[in-house]
Structures are given as C-alpha cells and as structure tokens.
VEXZAMI-244909 format. One line per 10 residues: number of its first residue (from 1); their letters; for each residue x, y, z of C-alpha. Coordinates in nm, 4 decimals. Example, Ala and Ser with C-alpha at 12.3 -4.5 7.8 and 13.67 -1.06 7.14 Angstrom:
<sites>
1 = AS = 1.2300,-0.4500,0.7800 ~ 1.3670,-0.1060,0.7140
</sites>
This chain:
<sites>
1 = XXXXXXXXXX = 0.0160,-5.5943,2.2626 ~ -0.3392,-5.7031,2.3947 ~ -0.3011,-5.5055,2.7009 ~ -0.3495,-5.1868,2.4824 ~ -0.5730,-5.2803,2.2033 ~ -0.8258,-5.0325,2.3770 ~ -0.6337,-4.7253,2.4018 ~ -0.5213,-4.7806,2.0080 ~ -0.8708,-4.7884,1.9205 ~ -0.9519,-4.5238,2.1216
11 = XXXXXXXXXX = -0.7312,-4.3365,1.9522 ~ -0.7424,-4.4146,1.6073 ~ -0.4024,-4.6280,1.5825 ~ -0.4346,-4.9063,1.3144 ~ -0.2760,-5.1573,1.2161 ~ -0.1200,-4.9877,0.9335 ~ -0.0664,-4.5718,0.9796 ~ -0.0071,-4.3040,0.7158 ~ 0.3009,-4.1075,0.8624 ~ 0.1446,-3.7839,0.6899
21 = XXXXXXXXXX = -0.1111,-3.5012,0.8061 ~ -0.1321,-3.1863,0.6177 ~ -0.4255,-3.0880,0.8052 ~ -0.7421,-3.2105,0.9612 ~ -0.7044,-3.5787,0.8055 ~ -0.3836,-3.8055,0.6971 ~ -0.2800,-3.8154,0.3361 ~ -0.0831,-4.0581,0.1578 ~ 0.2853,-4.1087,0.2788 ~ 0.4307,-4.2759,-0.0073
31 = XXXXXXXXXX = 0.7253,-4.3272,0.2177 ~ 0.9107,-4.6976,0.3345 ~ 0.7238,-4.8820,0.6425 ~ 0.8479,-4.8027,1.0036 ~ 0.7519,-5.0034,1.2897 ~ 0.7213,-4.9155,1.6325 ~ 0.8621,-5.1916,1.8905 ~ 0.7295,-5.1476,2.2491 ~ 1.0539,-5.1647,2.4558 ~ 0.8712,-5.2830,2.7475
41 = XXXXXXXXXX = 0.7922,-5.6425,2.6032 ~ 0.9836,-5.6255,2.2329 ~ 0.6517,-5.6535,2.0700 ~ 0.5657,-5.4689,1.7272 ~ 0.3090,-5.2664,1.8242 ~ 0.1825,-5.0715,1.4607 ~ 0.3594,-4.9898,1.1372 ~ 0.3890,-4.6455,1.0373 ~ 0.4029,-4.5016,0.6833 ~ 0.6952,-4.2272,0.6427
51 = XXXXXXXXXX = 0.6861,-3.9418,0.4216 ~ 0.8530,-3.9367,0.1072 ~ 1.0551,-3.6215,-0.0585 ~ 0.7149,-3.5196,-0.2563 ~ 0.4389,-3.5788,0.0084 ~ 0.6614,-3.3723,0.2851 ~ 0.6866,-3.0740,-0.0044 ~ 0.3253,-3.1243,-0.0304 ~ 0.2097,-3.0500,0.3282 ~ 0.4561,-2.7828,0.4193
61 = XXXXXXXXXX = 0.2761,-2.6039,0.0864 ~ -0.0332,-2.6653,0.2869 ~ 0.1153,-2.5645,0.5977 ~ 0.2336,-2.2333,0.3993 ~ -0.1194,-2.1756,0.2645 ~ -0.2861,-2.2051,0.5556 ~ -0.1096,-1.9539,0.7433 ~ -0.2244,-1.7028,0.5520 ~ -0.5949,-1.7472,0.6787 ~ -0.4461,-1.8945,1.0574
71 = XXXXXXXXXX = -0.2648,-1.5701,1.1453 ~ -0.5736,-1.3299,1.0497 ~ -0.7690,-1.5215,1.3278 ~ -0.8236,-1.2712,1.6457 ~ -0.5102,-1.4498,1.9031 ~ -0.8014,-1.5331,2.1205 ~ -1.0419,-1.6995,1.9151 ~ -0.6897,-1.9593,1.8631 ~ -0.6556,-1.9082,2.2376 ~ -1.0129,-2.0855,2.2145
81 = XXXXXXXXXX = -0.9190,-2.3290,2.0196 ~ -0.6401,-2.4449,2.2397 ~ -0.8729,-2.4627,2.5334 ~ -1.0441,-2.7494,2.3414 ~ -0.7627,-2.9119,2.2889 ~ -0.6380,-2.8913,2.6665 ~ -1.0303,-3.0632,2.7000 ~ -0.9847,-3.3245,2.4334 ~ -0.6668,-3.4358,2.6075 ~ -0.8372,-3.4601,2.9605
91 = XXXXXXXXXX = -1.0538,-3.7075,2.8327 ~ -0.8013,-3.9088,2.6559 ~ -0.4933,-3.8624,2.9147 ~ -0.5663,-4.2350,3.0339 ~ -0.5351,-4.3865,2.6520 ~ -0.2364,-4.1603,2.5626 ~ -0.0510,-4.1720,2.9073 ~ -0.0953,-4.5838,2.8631 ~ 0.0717,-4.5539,2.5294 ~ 0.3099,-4.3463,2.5874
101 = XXXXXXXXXX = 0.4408,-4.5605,2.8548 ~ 0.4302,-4.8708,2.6180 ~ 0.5934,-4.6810,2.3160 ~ 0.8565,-4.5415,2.4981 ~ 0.9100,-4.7160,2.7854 ~ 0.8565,-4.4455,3.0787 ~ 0.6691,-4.5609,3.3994 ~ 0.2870,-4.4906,3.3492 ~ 0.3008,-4.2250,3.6060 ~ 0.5506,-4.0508,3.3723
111 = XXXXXXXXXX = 0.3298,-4.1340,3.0973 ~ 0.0555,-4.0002,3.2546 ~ 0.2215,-3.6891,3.3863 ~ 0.3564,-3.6034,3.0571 ~ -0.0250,-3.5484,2.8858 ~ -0.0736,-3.3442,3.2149 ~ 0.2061,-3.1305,3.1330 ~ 0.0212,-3.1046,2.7433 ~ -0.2566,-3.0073,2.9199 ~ -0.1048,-2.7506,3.1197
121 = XXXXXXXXXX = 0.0939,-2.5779,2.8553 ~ -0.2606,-2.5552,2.6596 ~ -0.3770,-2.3369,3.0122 ~ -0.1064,-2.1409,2.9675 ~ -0.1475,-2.0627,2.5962 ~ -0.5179,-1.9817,2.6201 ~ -0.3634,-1.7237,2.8894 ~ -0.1035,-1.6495,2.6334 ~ -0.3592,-1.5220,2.3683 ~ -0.4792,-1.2527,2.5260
131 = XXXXXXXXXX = -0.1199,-1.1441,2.6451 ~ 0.0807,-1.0575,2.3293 ~ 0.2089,-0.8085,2.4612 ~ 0.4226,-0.4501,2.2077 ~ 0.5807,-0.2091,2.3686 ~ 0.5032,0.1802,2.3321 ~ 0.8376,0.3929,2.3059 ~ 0.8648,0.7867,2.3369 ~ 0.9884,0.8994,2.0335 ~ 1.2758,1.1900,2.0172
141 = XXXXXXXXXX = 1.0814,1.3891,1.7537 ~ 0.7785,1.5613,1.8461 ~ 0.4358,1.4978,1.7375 ~ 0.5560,1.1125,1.7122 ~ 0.4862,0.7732,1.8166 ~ 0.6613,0.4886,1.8869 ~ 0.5499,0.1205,1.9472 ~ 0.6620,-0.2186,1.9241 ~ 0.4790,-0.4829,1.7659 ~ 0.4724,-0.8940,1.7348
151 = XXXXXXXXXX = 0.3622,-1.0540,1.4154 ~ 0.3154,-1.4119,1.3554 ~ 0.6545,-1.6185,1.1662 ~ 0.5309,-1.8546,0.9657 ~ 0.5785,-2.2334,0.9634 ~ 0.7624,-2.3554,1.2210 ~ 0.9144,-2.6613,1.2239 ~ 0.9470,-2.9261,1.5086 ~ 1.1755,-3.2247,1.5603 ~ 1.1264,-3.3886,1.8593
161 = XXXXXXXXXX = 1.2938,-3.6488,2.0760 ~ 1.2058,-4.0143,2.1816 ~ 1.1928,-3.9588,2.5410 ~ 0.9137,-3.6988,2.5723 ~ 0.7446,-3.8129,2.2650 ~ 0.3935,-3.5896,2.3188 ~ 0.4906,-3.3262,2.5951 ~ 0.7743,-3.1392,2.4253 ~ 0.5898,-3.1132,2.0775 ~ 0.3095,-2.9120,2.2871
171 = XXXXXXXXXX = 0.5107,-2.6471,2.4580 ~ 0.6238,-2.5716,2.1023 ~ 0.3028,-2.6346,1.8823 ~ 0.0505,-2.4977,2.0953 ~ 0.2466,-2.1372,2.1673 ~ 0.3362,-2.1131,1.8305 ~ -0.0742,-2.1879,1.7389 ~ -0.1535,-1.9394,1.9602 ~ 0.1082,-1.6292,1.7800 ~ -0.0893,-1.6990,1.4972
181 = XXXXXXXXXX = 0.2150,-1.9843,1.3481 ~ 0.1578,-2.3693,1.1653 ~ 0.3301,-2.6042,1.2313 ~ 0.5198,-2.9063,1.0815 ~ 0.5863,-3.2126,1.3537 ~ 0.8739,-3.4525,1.3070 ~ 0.8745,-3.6893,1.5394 ~ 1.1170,-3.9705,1.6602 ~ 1.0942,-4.2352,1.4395 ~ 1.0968,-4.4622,1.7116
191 = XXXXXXXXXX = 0.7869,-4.3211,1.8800 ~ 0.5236,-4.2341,1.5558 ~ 0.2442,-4.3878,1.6776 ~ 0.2361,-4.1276,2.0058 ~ 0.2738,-3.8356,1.7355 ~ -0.0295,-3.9914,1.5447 ~ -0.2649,-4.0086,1.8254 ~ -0.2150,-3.6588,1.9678 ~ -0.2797,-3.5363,1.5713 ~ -0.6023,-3.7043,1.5691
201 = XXXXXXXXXX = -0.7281,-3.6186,1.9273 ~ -0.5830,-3.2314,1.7609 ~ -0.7830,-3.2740,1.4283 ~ -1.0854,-3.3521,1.5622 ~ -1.1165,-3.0065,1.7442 ~ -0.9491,-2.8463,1.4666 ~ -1.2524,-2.9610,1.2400 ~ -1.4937,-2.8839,1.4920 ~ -1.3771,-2.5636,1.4547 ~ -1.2982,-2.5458,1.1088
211 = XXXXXXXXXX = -0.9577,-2.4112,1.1787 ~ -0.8014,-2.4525,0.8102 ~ -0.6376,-2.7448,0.6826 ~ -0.2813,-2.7522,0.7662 ~ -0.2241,-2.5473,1.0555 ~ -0.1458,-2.9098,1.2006 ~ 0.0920,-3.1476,1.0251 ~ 0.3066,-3.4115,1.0372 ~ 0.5657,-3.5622,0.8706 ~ 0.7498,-3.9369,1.0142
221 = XXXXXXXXXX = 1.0846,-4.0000,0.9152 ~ 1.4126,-4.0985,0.9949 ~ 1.7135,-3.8400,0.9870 ~ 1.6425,-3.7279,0.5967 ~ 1.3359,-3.5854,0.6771 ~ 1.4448,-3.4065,0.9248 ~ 1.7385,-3.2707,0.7039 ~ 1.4646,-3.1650,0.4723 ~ 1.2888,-2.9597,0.6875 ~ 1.6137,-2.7842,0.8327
231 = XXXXXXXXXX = 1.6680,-2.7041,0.4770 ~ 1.3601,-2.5645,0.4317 ~ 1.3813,-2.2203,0.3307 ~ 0.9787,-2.2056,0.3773 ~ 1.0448,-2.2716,0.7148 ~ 1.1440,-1.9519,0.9497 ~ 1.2294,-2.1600,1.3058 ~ 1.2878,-2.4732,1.3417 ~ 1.2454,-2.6066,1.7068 ~ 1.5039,-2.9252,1.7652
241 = XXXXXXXXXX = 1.5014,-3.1074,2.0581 ~ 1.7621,-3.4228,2.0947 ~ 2.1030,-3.5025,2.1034 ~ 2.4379,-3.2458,2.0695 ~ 2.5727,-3.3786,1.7334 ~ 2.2271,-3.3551,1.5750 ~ 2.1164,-3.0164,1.7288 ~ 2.4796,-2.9147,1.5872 ~ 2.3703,-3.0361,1.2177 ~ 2.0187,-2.8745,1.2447
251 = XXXXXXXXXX = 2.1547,-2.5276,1.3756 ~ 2.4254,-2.5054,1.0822 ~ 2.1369,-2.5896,0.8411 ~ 1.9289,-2.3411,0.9122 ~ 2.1494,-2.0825,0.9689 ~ 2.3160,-2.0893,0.6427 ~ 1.9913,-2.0487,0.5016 ~ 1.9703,-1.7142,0.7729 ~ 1.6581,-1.9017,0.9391 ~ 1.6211,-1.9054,1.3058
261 = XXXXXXXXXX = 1.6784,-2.1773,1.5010 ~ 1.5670,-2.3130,1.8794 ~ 1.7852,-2.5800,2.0172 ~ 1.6919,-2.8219,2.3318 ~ 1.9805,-3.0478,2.3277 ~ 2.1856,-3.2597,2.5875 ~ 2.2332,-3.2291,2.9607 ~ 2.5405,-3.3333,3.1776 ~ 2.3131,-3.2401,3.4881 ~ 2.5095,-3.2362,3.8871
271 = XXXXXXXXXX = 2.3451,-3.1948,4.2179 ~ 2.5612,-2.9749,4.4540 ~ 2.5269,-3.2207,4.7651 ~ 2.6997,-2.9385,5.0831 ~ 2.7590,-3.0678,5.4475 ~ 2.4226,-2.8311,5.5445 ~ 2.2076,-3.0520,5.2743 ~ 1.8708,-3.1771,5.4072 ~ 1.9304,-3.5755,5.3305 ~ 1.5480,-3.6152,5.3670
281 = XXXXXXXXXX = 1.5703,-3.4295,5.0665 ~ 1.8505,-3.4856,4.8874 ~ 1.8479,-3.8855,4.8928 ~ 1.5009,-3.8647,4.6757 ~ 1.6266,-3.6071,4.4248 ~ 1.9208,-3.7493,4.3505 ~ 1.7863,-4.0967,4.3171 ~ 1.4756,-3.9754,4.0895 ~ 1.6764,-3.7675,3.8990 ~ 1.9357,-4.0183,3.7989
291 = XXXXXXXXXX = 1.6627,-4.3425,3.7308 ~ 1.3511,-4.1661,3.6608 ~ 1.2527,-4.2269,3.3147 ~ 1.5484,-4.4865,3.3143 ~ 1.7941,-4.1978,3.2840 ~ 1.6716,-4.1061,2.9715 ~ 1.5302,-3.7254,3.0407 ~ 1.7554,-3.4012,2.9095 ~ 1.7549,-3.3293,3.2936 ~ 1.8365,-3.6352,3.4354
301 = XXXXXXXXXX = 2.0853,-3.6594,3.6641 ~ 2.3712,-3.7233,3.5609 ~ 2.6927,-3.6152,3.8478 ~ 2.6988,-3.5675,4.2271 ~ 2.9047,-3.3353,4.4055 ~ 2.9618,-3.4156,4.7053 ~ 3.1107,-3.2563,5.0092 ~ 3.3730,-3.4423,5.1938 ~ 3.2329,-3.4277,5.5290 ~ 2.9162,-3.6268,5.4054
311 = XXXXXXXXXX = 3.0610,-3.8117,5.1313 ~ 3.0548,-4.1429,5.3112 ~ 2.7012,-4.1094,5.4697 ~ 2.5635,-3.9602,5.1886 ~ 2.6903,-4.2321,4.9300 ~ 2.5250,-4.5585,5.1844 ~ 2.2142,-4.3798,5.2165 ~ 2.1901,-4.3750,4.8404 ~ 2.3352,-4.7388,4.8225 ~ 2.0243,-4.8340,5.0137
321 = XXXXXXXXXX = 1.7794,-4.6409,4.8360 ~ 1.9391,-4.8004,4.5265 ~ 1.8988,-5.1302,4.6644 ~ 1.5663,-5.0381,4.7065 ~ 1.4248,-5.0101,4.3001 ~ 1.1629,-5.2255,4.1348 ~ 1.3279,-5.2397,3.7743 ~ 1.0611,-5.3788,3.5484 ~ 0.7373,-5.3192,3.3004 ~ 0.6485,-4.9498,3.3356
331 = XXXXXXXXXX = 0.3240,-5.0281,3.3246 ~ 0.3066,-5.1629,3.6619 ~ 0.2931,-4.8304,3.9382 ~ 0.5012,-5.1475,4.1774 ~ 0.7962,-5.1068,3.8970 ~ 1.0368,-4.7556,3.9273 ~ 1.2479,-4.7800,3.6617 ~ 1.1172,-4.8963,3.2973 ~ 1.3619,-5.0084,3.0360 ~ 1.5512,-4.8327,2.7856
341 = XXXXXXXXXX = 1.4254,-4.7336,2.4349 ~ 1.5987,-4.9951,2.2728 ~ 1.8793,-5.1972,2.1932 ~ 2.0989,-4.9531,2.0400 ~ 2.0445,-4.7435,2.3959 ~ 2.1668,-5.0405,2.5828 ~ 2.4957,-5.0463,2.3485 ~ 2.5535,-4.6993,2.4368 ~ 2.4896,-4.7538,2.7845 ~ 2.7457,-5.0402,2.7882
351 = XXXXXXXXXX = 3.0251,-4.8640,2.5900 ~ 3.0003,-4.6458,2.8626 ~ 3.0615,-4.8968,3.1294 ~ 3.3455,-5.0220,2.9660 ~ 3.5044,-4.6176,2.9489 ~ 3.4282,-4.6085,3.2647 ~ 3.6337,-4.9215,3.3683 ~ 3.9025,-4.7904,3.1352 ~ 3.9273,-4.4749,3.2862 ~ 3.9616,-4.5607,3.6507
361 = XXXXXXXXXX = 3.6239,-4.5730,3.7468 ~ 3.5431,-4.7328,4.0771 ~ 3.1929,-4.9157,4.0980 ~ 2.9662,-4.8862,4.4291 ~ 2.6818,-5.0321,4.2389 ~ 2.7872,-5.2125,3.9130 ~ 2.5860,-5.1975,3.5939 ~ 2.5209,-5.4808,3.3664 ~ 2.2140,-5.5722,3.1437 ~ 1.9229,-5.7188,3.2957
371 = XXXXXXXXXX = 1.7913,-6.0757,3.1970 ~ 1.5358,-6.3386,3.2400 ~ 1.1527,-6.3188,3.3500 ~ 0.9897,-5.9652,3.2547 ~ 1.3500,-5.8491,3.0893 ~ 1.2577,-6.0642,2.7634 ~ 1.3180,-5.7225,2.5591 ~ 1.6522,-5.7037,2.6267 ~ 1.6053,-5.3223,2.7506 ~ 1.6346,-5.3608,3.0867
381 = XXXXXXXXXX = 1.9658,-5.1957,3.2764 ~ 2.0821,-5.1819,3.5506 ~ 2.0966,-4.8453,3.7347 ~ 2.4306,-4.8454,3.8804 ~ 2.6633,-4.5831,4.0466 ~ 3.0417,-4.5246,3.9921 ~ 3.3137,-4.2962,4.1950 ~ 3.4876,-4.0614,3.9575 ~ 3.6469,-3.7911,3.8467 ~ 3.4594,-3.5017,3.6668
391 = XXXXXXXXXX = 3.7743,-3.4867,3.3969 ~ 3.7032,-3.8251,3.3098 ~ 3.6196,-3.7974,2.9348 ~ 3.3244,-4.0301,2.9929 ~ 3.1714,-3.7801,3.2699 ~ 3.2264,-3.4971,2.9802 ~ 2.9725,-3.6777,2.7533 ~ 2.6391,-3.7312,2.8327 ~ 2.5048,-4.1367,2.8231 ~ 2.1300,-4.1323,2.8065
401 = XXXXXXXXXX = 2.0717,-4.4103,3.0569 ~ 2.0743,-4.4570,3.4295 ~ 2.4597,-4.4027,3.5339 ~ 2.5052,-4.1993,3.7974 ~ 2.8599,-4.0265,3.9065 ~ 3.0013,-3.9818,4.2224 ~ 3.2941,-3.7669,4.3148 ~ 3.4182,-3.4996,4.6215 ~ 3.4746,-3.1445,4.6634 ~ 3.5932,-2.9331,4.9607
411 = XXXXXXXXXX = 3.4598,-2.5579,4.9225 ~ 3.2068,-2.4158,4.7273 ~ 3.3704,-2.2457,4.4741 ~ 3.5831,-2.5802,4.4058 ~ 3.2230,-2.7852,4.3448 ~ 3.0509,-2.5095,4.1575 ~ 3.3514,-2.4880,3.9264 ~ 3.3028,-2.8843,3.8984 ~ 2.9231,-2.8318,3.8086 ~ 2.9841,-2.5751,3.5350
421 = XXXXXXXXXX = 3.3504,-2.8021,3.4136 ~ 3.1062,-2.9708,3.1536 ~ 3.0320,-2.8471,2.7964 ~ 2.6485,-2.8855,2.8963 ~ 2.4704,-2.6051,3.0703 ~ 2.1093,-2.7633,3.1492 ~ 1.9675,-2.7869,3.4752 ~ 2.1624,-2.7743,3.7818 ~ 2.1032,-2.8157,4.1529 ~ 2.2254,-2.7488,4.5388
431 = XXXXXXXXXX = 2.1513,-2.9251,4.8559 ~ 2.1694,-2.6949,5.1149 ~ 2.0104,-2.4679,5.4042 ~ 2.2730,-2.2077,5.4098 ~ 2.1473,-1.9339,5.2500 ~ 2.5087,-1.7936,5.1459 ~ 2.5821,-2.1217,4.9978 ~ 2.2488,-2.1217,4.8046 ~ 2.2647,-1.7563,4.7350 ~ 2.6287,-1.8308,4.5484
441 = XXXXXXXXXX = 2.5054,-2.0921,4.3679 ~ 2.2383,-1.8402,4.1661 ~ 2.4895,-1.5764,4.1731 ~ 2.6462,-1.4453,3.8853 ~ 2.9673,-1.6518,3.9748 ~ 2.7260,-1.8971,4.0723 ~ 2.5664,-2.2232,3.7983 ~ 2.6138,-2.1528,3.4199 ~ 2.3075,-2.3639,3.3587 ~ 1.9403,-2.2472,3.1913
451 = XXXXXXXXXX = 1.8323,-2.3912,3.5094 ~ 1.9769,-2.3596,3.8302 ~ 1.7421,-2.5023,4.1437 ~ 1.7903,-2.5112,4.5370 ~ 1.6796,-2.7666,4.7635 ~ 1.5282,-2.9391,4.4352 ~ 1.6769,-3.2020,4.2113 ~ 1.7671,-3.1181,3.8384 ~ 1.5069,-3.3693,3.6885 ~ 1.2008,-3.2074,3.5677
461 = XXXXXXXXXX = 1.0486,-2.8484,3.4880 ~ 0.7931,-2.6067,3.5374 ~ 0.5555,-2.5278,3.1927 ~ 0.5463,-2.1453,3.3681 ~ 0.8831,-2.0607,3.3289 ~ 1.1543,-2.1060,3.0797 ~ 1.2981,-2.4355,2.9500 ~ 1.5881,-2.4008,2.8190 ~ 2.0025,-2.4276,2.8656 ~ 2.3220,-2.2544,2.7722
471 = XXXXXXXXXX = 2.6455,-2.4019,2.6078 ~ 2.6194,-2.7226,2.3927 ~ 2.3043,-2.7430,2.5328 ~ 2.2052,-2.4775,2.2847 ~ 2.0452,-2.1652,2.4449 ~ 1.7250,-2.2229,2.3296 ~ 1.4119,-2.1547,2.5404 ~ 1.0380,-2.3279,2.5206 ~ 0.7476,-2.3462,2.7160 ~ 0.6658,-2.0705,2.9668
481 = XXXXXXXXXX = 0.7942,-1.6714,3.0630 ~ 0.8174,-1.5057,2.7176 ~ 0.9518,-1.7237,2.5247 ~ 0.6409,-1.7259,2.2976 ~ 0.8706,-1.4373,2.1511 ~ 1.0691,-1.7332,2.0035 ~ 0.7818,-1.7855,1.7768 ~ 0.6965,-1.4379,1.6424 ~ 0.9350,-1.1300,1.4569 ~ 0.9379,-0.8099,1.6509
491 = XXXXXXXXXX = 0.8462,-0.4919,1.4412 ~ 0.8956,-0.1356,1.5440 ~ 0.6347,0.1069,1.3976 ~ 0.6601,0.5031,1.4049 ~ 0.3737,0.7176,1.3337 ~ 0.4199,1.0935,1.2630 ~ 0.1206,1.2898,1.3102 ~ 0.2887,1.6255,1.3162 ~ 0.2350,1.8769,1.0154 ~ 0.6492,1.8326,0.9543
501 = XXXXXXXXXX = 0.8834,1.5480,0.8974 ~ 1.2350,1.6062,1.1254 ~ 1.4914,1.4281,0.9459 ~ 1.8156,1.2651,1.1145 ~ 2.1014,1.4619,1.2232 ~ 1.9030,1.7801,1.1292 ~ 1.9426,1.7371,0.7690 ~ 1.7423,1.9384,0.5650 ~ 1.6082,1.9622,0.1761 ~ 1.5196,2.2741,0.0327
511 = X = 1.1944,2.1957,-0.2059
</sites>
C-alpha cells in the first residue's frame, strides 16, 4: 500500500471513507464497512462506509431538490462547469490513473487512459451544451407552428461496473449534467474508493461554483442498493452497466415501475480473421483485445474466426505473440497483462476451463492460475487459447477473463453467421482489404453488433460516437452521437397564432 500513500492523499482517500455524497461534501453512511483489496498485491487498501436504506432515501431527496434549481441553469453555464471538471481531472489524471490501476487491477496505461477518456467526454459535453438541439415541424393547419423540444428528466441513476470503475460513470454523469439532470452513482462495491476520489476532485469545482448541493451523489453498496435505486420511482433512467443476469433484474425493475432504462451489459466479441487480412494488423488486435485489461473489458475479445486458408499461420503467429506477454503488477509499463479483480473472477475463469475440457475443447495455450513471486494475490491467470466450436455452450456465455477461442470458417456468409450465432451483440470486427468482404460485413446482412469495425480490433471505443450493443447486450447507447437524448424527454409544442382554431377531421361546434 506504501507505493500509493501519495495519490490517496492527494485525493482525499482516508483511512476510513463515508460511502455517501448528497452533494458538495460526504454525509453519514450509517451503512456496514466495505473494504477495498488491491488485486495487484492482496493488500487492504481503505474501508468504505455503505449506505444504509435511510441515508440512500436521504440523498436521492437531495438529488430531487436540487434539480429543481440545476435544470433552470442556462445548458452552457453547466457546459462551463464541466470544462472545470475536464481541468480538475488533468491535474489529477496521474493520482487517479495510479489508483485506478491498483484498485482494479488494469495496467497503468489503462489506468491512465481511462481518466483521459473522462476528460474527453467532459470536451465533448461542454460542446454538447450549446448543441441541444428541437426540431421545427410545418404544421398542416395554417397560421401554425410546430417544434420539438428537449427538457431535462430528472435524477438519473447510475450503476456501474468494476472494470471501468471512473470512465463509464462520466460518459453518463457528465451528459446527463449537461441536459440539465442529477445524478445518483452506484458504484462496484469492489472499486469505492475510485468512485470517492472522482466525487471529491467533482465537489470541489462544484463548490467553486456553487452548483447546488446534490446534483452529485453517491451511494456504495452491494446488490441491495442497487435494487433500491432500480425501484426508485423518483428515479426516471437508470443507466446499468455490468453483467447479463443483473442488467436483466435492473431492466424488469424499472420497467414495471414504467421508468426508462439504459443497459450496457455483456459482450461475446469475434474478430472476422479473412485470407486478405493484414497480419501486421490483425496479430496486435486480436492479442490486445483478448488480454488487455486481463480480459476483463465488455469489448474484449472474446472468439476468432478464422479462415481456413490462414488458419494455421495465423494461429503460430499468435502462439508467439502469446509467448511473448509480461503477466504481472500493472503498475509496472514492462508488465501487459495485470491480474484479475479477484478471487471469485479466477473461480469463474477456472469453471470455464474445466467446460471447456468437458466440451471438447482443444488447448494451443493452456490456462491455469499463476503462482509464486509477484502472483502472491492469487489473481494472476494465465491467458491461454483453446480450438473450438462456436456451439459450444461455454463459447455462448461470456467469461470475463483472458480466454480466447479459436475456430474455422470457409466463406463469408458462413463466419459472419458464426459472429452474430451468440446471444451478445457488442462490438464486432473484420480483418480484411477486400472491400466487398468489408463492405458485407457493415451491410445490412452484415454484423448484428452496436459496433461493427474493419481493419480494427473489437476492444475499445470512441467517446464521439455511440457506445452501445444490441441483443442481451441490451440496446442501450452512452457516450457520444445523440445519445444525450437518452437523458432528456422529447416534447412537441404547437403554437396557433391564427385568429381561428381548425379542429381534427373538420369537426366543427356551433357556439
């Protein structure tokens, strides 16, 4: 823990934290004590106060109040506000990146990268404020006008996942700021002390500003809270990112309470891997893509499809590069791959070995758990490779850790019906400088995914456009494009300034 005394100080982590902000300062959780193990050394790092059932009613009633002043702010005096914010977090993306990386377990440059992609959404939403953009719509009736307005939700509510425990929270929080929405943060209890920085490098601009109290909150907990809040009938949206079964529970919830609902959930990602690939290119995507992060990214890769006529080649040239990983602390930039969120990860991770043995399975790099010097957490995988078949039921089912899948096609239409033979519809990828092959894969008969790239690997996004996937993956969308839209209601408006009201279907009242 030593090695990042200075970046908890920095930013404000003690010893003991209060799980609960209903605005510019914490308040009293009065919840039990959750402690946040780094998974890079097994070390407690800080304990975290949750919320209990009163003190979470308590700040989303502050979050509720304060909207009423938040939404009656001009969009780009908030677009202002977030351009402070994108400042505060350039001067502490060292600290946060470093913890980050510690909490969770990503390489630093991940940890690093993912303030940069806070940052960057926070460009994008100053942008945003001054581009709210209605619609004006000729009316049928004369002496009329139409127009289409956006008006601010509410609260929204955000659950977040463990593996982008900062980055994921801003493409939702800091659009939502800017249409004029608070918000309510629930983190992953197994990353809390990430949350609590970012809301006090938030609340201190907030105050400078004197942006009012609860616009920014937080609530820690374990599953019940987050029931709570999808329960929450003072709650319009709630934005879940995280697994399938739980994004299933959380869109139920709030829909039979009529709320709205955005869902981020699993990925079952393939890379499309044709005989016209670039292998300069497609050796380094698919190997990021399957280890970066430790396999633990929504977009991770997940299956290769590979053609025939470059099966062979293709799969040494990865066994190599494979060979080729530093697995250790992320904190060193020698080290690729990190370990594993924790020990309950490397279960899952080894149930799936043994379904993939079961099932036929053949290994061309075996997996196993990694011991001795450096590995004391118990954490640490092995990434590790295995020739299947996509009807496998363990290549169905997404295993958030670094197993990568193998397996053949012979035509195009055969591998992009293997690519969308998943429930998931995430990201997706092709390998290839034919443009008709390329041009199929984006075509309407082409990749069912929210994502569909060429020439690119599946790991990874873009702030500017769209985030977002189809199927069990939810059809949600966050981030970039319009899907600020998620975060507002659309009203139509119709003004008649004529000196006679036209009624529908010509109806008419003698008076």
């Amino acid at each position: 823990m030593s090695n990042i005394q200075k970046e908890l100080k920095q930013l404000g982590i003690n010893k003991l934290n209060e799980g609960a902000f209903s605005g510019v300062k914490s308040r009293k959780a009065g919840g039990a004590q959750i402690v946040s193990y780094s998974p890079v050394d097994g070390k407690p790092i800080a304990t975290v106060k949750a919320v209990n059932k009163k003190t979470y009613t308590e700040v989303v009633d502050k979050a509720q109040s304060a909207f009423g002043e938040w939404r009656m702010w001009p969009a780009p005096k908030r677009g202002e506000v977030i351009r402070q914010i994108g400042e505060a977090l350039r001067e502490n993306k060292d600290a946060l990146g470093k913890l980050v990386s510690y909490e969770m377990g990503k390489s630093l440059q991940e940890g690093l990268g993912e303030v940069q992609e806070m940052i960057d959404i926070a460009d994008f939403a100053v942008g945003l404020s001054r581009q709210l953009y209605g619609l004006t719509i000729h009316s049928e009736r004369p002496q009329h006008r139409m127009y289409e307005q956006w008006h601010p939700l509410g609260v929204v509510g955000i659950i977040s996942a463990f593996n982008f425990p900062v980055a994921v929270w801003s493409w939702n929080a800091f659009i939502a700021w800017v249409c004029g929405d608070t918000c309510v943060w629930k983190p992953s209890e197994k990353v809390p002390l990430s949350a609590i920085a970012c809301m006090n490098i938030v609340n201190t601009v907030f105050k400078a500003n004197k942006v009012p109290d609860g616009v920014n909150c937080l609530v820690v907990g374990g599953r019940e809270t987050g029931e709570w809040l999808s329960h929450d009938t003072r709650i319009p949206l709630v934005s879940a990112t995280g697994s399938i079964p739980m994004g299933k529970a959380v869109g139920a919830a709030v829909a039979a309470r009529l709320g709205k609902s955005l869902l981020e959930l699993g990925g079952n990602n393939a890379i499309i891997i044709t005989e016209n690939a670039d292998m300069n290119i497609a050796i380094p995507a698919a190997l990021f893509g399957a280890v970066g992060t430790c396999g633990q990214r929504c977009t991770s890769t997940r299956r290769l499809i590979i053609h025939e006529k470059v099966y062979d080649s293709f799969k040494k040239k990865l066994t190599t590069a494979y060979k080729q990983l530093n697995i250790g602390t992320p904190l060193s930039q020698k080290n690729h791959v990190g370990p594993l969120i924790d020990k309950d990860a490397v279960q899952s991770y080894l149930n799936s070995l043994d379904a993939i043995k079961e099932q036929g399975g053949k290994a061309v790099i075996a997996g196993g758990v990694l011991k001795g010097r450096g590995f004391g957490s118990g954490c640490y995988v092995k990434p590790c490779i295995y020739e299947v078949s996509n009807e496998m039921p363990i290549v169905q089912h997404e295993t958030f850790a670094p197993i990568l899948y193998l397996m053949k096609y012979k035509t195009t239409e055969e591998a992009i019906a293997m690519q969308n033979g998943v429930p998931q519809g995430l990201s997706s990828a092709i390998m290839s400088l034919n443009m008709r092959e390329a041009e199929t894969f984006l075509s309407h008969k082409g990749s069912d995914c929210g994502i569909a790239n060429v020439n690119i690997g599946t790991s990874g996004a873009e702030i500017g456009g769209a985030f977002g996937g189809e199927k069990e993956t939810g059809g949600g969308r966050e981030s970039g494009s319009d899907s600020w839209k998620a975060y507002m209601r659309r009203q139509t408006n119709t003004i008649n300034w004529s000196t006679e009201l036209p009624l529908a279907q010509g109806i008419k009242f003698e008076l």
